[in-house]
C-alpha positions as CSV (number, residue, x, y, z in Angstrom):
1,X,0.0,0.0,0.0
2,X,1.7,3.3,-0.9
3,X,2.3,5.9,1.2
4,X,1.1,9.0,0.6
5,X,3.1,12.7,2.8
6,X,1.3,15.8,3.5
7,X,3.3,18.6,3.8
8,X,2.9,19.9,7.4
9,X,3.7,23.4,6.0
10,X,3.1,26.0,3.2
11,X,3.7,29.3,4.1
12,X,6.8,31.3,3.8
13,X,7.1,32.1,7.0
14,X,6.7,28.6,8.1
15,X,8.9,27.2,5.7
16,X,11.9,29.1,7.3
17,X,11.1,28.7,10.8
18,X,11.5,25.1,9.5
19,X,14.7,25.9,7.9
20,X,16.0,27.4,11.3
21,X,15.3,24.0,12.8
22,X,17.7,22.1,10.5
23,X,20.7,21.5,12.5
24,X,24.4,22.6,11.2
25,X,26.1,19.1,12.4
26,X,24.7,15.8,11.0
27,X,25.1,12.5,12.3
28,X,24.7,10.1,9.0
29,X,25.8,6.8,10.2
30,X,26.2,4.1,7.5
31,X,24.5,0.1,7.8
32,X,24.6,-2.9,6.0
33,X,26.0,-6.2,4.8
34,X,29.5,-6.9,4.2
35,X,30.4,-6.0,0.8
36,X,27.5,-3.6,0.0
37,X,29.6,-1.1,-0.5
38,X,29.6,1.0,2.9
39,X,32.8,2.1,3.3
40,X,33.2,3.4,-0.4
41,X,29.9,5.6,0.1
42,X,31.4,7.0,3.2
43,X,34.8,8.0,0.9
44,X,31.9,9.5,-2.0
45,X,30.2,11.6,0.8
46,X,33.2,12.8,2.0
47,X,35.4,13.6,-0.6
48,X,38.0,11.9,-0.2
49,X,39.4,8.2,0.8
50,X,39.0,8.0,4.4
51,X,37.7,4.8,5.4
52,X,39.1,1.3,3.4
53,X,37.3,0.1,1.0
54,X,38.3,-3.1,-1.5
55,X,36.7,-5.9,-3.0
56,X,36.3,-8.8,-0.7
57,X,33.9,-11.7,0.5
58,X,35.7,-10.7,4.2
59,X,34.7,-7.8,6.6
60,X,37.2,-4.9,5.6
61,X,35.8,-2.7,8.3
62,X,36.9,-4.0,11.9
63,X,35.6,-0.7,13.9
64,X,33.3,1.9,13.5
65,X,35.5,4.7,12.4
66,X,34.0,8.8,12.3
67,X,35.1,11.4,10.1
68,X,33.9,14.7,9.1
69,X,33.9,17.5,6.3
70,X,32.2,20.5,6.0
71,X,29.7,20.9,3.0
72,X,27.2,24.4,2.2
73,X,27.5,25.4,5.3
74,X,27.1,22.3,7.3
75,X,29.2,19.9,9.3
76,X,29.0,16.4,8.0
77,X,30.0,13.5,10.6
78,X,29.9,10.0,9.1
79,X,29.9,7.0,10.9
80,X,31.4,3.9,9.0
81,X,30.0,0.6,10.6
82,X,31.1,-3.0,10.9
83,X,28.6,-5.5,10.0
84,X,27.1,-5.0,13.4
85,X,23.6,-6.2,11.7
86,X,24.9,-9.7,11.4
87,X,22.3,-12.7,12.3
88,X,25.3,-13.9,14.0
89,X,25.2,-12.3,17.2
90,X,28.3,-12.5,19.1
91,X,29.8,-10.9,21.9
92,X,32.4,-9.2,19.6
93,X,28.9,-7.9,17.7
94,X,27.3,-6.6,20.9
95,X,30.6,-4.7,21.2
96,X,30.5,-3.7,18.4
97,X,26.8,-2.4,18.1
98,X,27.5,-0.5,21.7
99,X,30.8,1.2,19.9
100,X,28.6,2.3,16.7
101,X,26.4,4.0,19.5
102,X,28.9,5.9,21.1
103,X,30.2,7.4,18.0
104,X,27.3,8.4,16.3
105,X,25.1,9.7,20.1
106,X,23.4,11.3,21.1
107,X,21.5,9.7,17.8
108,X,22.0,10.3,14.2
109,X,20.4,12.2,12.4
110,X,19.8,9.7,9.2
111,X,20.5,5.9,9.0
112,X,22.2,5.3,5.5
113,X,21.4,1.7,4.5
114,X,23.6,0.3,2.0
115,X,22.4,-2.0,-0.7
116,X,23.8,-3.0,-3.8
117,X,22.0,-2.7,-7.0
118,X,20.5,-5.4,-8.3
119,X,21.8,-7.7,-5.2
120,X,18.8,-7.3,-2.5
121,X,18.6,-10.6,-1.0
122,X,17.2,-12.6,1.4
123,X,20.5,-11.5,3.3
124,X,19.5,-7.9,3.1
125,X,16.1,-8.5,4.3
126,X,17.8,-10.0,7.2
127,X,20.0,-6.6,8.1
128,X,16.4,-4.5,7.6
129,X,15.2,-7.3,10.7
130,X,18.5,-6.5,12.5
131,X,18.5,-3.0,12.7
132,X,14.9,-2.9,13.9
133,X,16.2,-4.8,16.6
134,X,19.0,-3.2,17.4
135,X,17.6,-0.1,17.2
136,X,14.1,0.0,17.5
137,X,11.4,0.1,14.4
138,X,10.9,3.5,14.7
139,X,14.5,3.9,12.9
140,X,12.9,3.5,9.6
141,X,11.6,7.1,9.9
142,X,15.5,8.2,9.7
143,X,16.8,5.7,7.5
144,X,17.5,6.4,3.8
145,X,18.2,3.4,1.5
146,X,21.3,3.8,-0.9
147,X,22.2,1.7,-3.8
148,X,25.3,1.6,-4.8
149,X,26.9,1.0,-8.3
150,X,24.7,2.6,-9.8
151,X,26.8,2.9,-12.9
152,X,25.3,-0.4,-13.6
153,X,21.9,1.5,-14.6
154,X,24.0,2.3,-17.4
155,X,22.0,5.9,-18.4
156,X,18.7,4.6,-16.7
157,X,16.6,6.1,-14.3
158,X,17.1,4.2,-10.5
159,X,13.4,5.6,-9.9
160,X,12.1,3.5,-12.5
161,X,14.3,0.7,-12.0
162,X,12.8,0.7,-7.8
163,X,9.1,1.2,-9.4
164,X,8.8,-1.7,-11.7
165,X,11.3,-4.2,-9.3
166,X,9.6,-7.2,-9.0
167,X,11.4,-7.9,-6.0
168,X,8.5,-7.9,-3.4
169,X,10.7,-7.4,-0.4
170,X,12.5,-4.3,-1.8
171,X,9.2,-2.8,-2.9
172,X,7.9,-3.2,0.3
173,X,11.0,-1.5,2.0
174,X,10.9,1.1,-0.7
175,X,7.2,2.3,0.3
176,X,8.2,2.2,4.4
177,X,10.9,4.3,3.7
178,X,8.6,6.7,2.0
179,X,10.5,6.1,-1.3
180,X,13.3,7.8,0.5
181,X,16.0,6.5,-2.0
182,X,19.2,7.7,-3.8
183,X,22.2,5.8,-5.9
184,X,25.6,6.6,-5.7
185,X,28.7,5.3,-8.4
186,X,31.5,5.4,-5.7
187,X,34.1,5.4,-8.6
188,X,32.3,9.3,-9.6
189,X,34.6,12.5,-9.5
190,X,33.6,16.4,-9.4
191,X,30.9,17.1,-10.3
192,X,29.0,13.8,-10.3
193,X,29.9,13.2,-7.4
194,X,29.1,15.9,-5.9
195,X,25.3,15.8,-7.7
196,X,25.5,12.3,-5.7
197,X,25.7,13.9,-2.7
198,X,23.2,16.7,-3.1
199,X,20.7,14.4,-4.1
200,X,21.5,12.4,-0.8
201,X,20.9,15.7,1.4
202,X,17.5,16.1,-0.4
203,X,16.6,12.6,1.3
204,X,18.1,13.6,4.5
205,X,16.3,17.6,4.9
206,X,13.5,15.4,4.2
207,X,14.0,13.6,7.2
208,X,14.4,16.7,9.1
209,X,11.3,17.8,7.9
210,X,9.7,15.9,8.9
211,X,11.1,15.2,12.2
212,X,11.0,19.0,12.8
213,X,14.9,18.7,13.0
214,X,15.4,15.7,15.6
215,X,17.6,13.2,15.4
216,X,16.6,9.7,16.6
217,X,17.1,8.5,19.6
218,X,16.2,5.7,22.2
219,X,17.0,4.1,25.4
220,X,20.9,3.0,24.7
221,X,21.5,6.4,23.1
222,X,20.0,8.3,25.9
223,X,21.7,6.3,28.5
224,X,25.2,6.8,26.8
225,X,24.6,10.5,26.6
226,X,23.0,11.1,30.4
227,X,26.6,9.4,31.0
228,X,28.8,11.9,29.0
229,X,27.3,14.7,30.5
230,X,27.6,13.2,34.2
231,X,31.4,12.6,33.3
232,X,31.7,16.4,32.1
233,X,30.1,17.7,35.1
234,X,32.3,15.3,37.6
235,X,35.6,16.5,35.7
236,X,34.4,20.0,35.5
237,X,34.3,20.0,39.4
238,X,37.1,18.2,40.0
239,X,39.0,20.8,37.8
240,X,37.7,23.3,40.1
241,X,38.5,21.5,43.4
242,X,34.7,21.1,43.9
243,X,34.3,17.0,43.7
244,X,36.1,13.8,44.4
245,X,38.3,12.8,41.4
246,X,36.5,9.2,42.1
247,X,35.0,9.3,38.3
248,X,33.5,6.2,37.5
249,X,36.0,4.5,34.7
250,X,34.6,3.8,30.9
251,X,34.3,0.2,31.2
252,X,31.9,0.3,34.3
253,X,29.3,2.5,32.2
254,X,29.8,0.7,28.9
255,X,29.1,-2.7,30.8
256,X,25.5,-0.5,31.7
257,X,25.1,0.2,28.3
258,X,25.7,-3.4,26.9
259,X,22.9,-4.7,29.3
260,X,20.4,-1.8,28.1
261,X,21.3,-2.5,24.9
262,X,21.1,-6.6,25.5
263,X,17.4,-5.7,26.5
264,X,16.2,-3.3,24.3
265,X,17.0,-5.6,21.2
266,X,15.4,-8.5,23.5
267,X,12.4,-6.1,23.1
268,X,12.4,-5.4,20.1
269,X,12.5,-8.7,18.8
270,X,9.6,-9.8,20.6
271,X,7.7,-7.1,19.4
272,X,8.9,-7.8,15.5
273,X,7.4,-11.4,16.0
274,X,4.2,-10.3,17.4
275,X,3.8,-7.8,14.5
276,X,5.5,-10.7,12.1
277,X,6.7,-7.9,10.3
């Protein structure tokens, strides 16, 4: 069933009040399988050749890694990922998951799933499962999906390509997304590239918009930054000889995180069967 958007404004006046609510940093963190192609779309929306990227049935990406750039006017922080969205959950996977949340808190602003055209599989189905669970459904309202290679189009147009797929499961995902789709050739230079990456920050004021500017955010996120402020404040007073320099150490907070975390996906899961979505 498609999904149709009202605007919620249409004056002038409204339109920049919603303007002044778009924020000057953004948090785009990217997600997917291995080999999709995350890593190379982080280098596109950058710039420049920040974060490895090669050809290989192996994980290239060990750690989440951030890096930023400034573009019209705006800060851009990108969050490269791990397949932290594996079905194989591990501990080395729950680490990793509560690492990507520490990088990219207090929330990002737009989750940047990473597909390959022509290649969404049962696999990829899977990681749209995973990161419900892992951070909550309500991150489809943030999430942008991005094909890569889209070269391979050869000249055509990727919205007809997504239109006419016959592939059920992408259509679907399409359509919850609110068609909130863009394709990026990560081997592009000048000026195609950079029409790759204004076309992504359509998709991504979009998400403001409708938002009214928020990024998302849930309990793990919360937690971790309720935890960098306390650490602030305790160092801030200890600086000024105000508080005892007893500050509780890194790993006993990210041991609080990995339980809330351990839950909330419990949670989540359970509610994804009941909804058998």
């Amino acid at each position: 069933m498609d999904v149709w958007l009202t605007p919620k404004w249409s004056c002038h006046s409204c339109l920049r009040e919603k303007e002044q609510k778009t924020p000057r940093r953004l948090r785009l963190i990217l997600m997917g399988k291995t080999g999709s192609g995350k890593s190379a779309t982080g280098n596109s929306i950058l710039g420049r050749d920040v974060f490895e990227s090669k050809l290989s049935t192996r994980p290239v990406t060990k750690t989440s890694q951030r890096r930023s750039r400034e573009w019209a006017g705006k800060e851009l922080e990108v969050i490269d990922t791990p397949n932290i969205l594996s079905p194989q959950v591990s501990p080395e996977v729950a680490d990793a998951i509560c690492q990507a949340i520490v990088l990219s808190a207090p929330g990002p602003h737009a989750v940047l799933l990473v597909t390959q055209l022509g290649r969404f599989t049962d696999e990829d189905q899977q990681v749209v499962r995973r990161l419900q669970e892992v951070f909550g459904v309500g991150v489809l309202g943030h999430t942008i999906l991005v094909f890569t290679r889209k070269e391979d189009l050869a000249g055509g147009s990727l919205e007809d390509y997504v239109r006419e797929t016959n592939n059920q499961a992408l259509a679907w995902l399409d359509v919850t997304l609110a068609r909130r789709h863009c394709g990026f050739n990560n081997r592009a230079q000048g000026e195609e590239q950079e029409a790759q990456l204004r076309e992504l920050m359509e998709k991504v004021e979009a998400i403001m918009w409708e938002n009214e500017g928020d990024y998302y955010s849930n309990k793990a996120y919360q937690y971790t930054q309720q935890n960098f402020r306390l650490k602030e404040l305790q160092e801030r007073q200890v600086s000024q000889g105000q508080g005892s320099e007893d500050v509780p150490g890194e790993e006993s907070w990210l041991e609080g995180l990995s339980q809330i975390q351990k839950e909330s996906e419990e949670a989540h899961r359970c509610l994804l069967g009941k909804a058998d979505l």
